[in-house]
N, C-alpha and C positions, 0 to 999 in steps of 0.2 A: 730575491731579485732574479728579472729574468733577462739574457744577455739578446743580442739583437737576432741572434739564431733560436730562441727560445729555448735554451741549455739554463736549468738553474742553478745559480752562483750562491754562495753562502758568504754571508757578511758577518763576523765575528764582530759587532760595537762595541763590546767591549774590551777586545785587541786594543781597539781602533783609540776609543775612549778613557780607557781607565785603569785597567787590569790587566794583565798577564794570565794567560793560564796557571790553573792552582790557584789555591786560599793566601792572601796575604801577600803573594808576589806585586811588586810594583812596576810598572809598565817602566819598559828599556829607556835610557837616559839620550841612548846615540839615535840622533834623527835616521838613522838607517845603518843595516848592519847586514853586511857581505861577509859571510864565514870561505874560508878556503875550501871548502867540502862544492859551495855555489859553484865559486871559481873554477875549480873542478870538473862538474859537472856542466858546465861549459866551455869544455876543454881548456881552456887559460886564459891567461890577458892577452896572448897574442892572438887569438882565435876569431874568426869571421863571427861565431856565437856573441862572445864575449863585445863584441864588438856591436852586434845590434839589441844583445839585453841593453846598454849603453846606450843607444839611441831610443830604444824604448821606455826606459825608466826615467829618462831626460824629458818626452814627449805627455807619461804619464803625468811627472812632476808640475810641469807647466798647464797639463789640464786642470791637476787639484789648485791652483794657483789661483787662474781663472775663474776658477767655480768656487773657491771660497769661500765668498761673501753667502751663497746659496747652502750652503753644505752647514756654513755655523748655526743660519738661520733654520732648519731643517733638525741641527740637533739641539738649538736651544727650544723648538716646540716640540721637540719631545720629551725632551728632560723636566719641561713647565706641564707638560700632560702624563708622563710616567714614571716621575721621580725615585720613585719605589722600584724600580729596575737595577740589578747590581753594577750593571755600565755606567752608572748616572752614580756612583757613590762616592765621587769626590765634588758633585754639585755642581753650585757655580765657578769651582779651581777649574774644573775639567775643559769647561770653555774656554778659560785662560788660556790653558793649556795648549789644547788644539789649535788656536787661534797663534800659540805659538809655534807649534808645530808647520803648520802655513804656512806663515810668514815669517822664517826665520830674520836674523837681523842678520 
């Protein structure tokens, strides 16, 4: 993918989709995961950083939100055209899935 500055971006699908890096690892259960090392590395919770990763991941959250409905449709034609891709190896669960990921309850 290319970003709006023409920098190319790398999309892991199968991150995203299915799998963990490594053989057999299963994709993380917590809809999102701040290690202390992040927090860290943006000086703290008190920190002006900290403060607009928070605004920023709030901003991105609501994009994937919005665009949803696009994004499922997008990877159910490609899952129905390259099934055979290791990101697609929980099938039709992984839709589930994502579609849970989304739209949490």
């Amino acid at each position: 993918m290319l970003d709006i500055e023409g920098h190319i971006v790398h999309i892991d699908f199968g991150f995203l989709l299915s799998n963990a890096p490594g053989k057999g690892v299963k994709m993380e259960t917590a809809p999102f995961k701040l290690t202390q090392e992040m927090i860290d590395v943006l000086g703290g919770l008190e920190k002006s950083k900290f403060d607009d990763f928070r605004k920023r991941m709030s901003k991105g959250f609501h994009a994937l939100q919005e665009n949803a409905e696009k994004i499922i449709i997008l990877v159910e034609m490609m899952l129905n055209g390259q099934s055979d891709l290791p990101c697609f190896i929980g099938g039709r669960n992984l839709v589930r899935e994502l579609k849970d990921r989304l739209f949490p309850s």
